[in-house]
Phi, psi and omega in degrees: 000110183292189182298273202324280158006258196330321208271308183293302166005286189256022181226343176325320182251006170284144158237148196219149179208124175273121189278085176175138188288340215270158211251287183324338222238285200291325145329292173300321184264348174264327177310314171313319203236002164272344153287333156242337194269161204282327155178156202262139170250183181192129156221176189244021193170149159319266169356314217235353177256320164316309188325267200308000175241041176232326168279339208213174173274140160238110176272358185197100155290129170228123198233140170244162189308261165334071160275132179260207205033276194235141176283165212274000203270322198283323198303276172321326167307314212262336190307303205291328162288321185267325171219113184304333212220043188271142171282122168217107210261118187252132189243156201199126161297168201263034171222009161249023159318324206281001162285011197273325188275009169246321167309305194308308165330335193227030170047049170287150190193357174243108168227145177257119193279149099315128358287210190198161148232133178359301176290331179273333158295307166308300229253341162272336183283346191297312186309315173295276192339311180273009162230025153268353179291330200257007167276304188298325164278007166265299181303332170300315199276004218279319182317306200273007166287302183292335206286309180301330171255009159265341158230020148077042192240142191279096190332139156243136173272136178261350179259162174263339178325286177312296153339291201299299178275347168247349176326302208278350188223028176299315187259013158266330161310295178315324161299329166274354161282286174337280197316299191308312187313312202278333189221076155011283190313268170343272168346253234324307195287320178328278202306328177309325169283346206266348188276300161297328153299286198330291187343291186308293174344287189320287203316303185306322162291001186263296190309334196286299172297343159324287182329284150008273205264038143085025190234037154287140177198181177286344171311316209266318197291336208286308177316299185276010172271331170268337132337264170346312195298311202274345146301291197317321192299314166346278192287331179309343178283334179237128176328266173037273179248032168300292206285344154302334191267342229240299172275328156329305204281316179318288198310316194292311190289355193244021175248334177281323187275322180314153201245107222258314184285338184290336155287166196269205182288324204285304163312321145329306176297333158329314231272342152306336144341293198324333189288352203262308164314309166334288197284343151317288192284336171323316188289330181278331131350249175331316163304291219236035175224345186246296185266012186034042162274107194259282215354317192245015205283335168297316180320297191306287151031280185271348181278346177250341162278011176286317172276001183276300176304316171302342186246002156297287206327295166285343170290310207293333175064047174279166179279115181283151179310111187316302186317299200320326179269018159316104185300300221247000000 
């Protein structure tokens, strides 16, 4: 399933509201964002965007800094006071750095630099979109979640959405919830490892913000690709999860091979992408090493190889498939 696709997908029933002074610029992004979400709001100033989320449900703010009456860093304050667990994507020029650690601080974690292009603005709102989509379905569902791993009984999704993308691999998930609930042994050796994963993880954000903040090199790509090794060897351990250990290896072997100088500045900067992998696998962690949860592991799966290919693509500045830009 390419971005666009995926992006309707998971924004059909969303609502989003956009932030941003510049008239042409918020115009461009609601003509944009109105092809997938079920409806789009728009404002020119802080004030007047708490105004419209104070009246109504928002499921994804996207705001920019630099604002006038009230700025998008105050804007994000008073959101985060009324919901500690509001989505929220701040897009920020490359002279509003010194906002990013008091935004990071009030737990902001999405940002899109300016200028941007169309597939990168997609392709970061997409991530959000999945993972408020799959916040609002663990809450709808957690009775019948719990239910499942305790009498072994199969979730009916109330969404068709959900229906739609796990339905076909529901009962080999359910079958690898069984075995681990059945075999001790297995958790066990899982969890012995579950410290060293976080670790790495952990290692891999260190690294990620290196990236950030302009201290790329073949050293550092050298690191996180041996990171990556020592996950895959992890995982690789359990049947299970090969194909998840298959792609982790895929991202290490093509960060250890990339020729770093052969590239130009645009491509380099692409490299930041790499963050959008992170929150795959962090997500993939946490779900099925922490909440001991399968439900979505296919999904996650196809959501981090989506992110892989997307993110070779663009350091590589291959040529996207003419279907890929296909709306509808």
């Amino acid at each position: 399933m390419n971005i666009f696709k995926e992006l309707k997908e998971f924004a059909k029933e969303l609502t989003l509201l956009i932030v941003e002074d510049d008239t042409a610029l918020n115009a461009e992004l609601y003509e944009l964002s109105k092809l997938f979400f079920l409806d789009v709001k728009t404002a020119y100033d802080g004030a007047k965007a708490l105004e419209i989320y104070k009246k109504g449900s928002i499921d994804i703010v996207l705001s920019d800094i630099t604002m006038p009456v009230m700025n998008g860093v105050e804007l994000c304050k008073k959101i985060k006071v009324l919901n500690q667990d509001q989505a929220i994507i701040v897009l920020s020029a490359h002279n509003e750095v010194e906002y990013f650690v008091e935004l990071i601080d009030i737990g902001i974690r999405q940002f899109i630099h300016k200028p941007f292009k169309d597939e990168e603005f997609l392709y970061r709102l997409l991530k959000v979109c999945e993972n408020v989509f799959l916040n609002k379905f663990y809450k709808e569902n957690e009775e019948h979640v719990v239910s499942q791993k305790s009498q072994h009984v199969a979730i009916e999704a109330e969404s068709k959405t959900i229906d739609k993308i796990l339905a076909p691999k529901q009962l080999s998930s359910k079958k690898f919830l069984t075995d681990l609930q059945n075999n001790s042994s297995l958790w066990s050796v899982i969890e012995e490892d579950i410290v060293t994963l976080i670790e790495i993880n952990d290692d891999f954000e260190i690294y990620i913000n290196y990236i950030f903040e302009g201290n790329l090199s073949s050293g550092l790509l050298l690191k996180i690709s041996e990171l990556l090794k020592k996950m895959q060897t992890i995982l690789s351990q359990i049947d299970f999860m090969r194909q998840m250990a298959g792609l982790i290896l895929d991202l290490s072997t093509f960060l250890k091979e990339i020729d770093l100088d052969s590239l130009d500045s645009e491509q380099k900067n692409k490299f930041k992408m790499v963050e959008f992998i992170y929150d795959d696998i962090s997500r993939f962690i946490q779900t099925v090493f922490v909440y001991k949860d399968t439900i979505d592991v296919f999904y996650l799966q196809d959501s981090l190889k989506s992110s892989i290919e997307q993110f070779k693509k663009s350091i590589l500045n291959s040529p996207i498939q003419e279907e890929e830009f296909e709306l509808f």
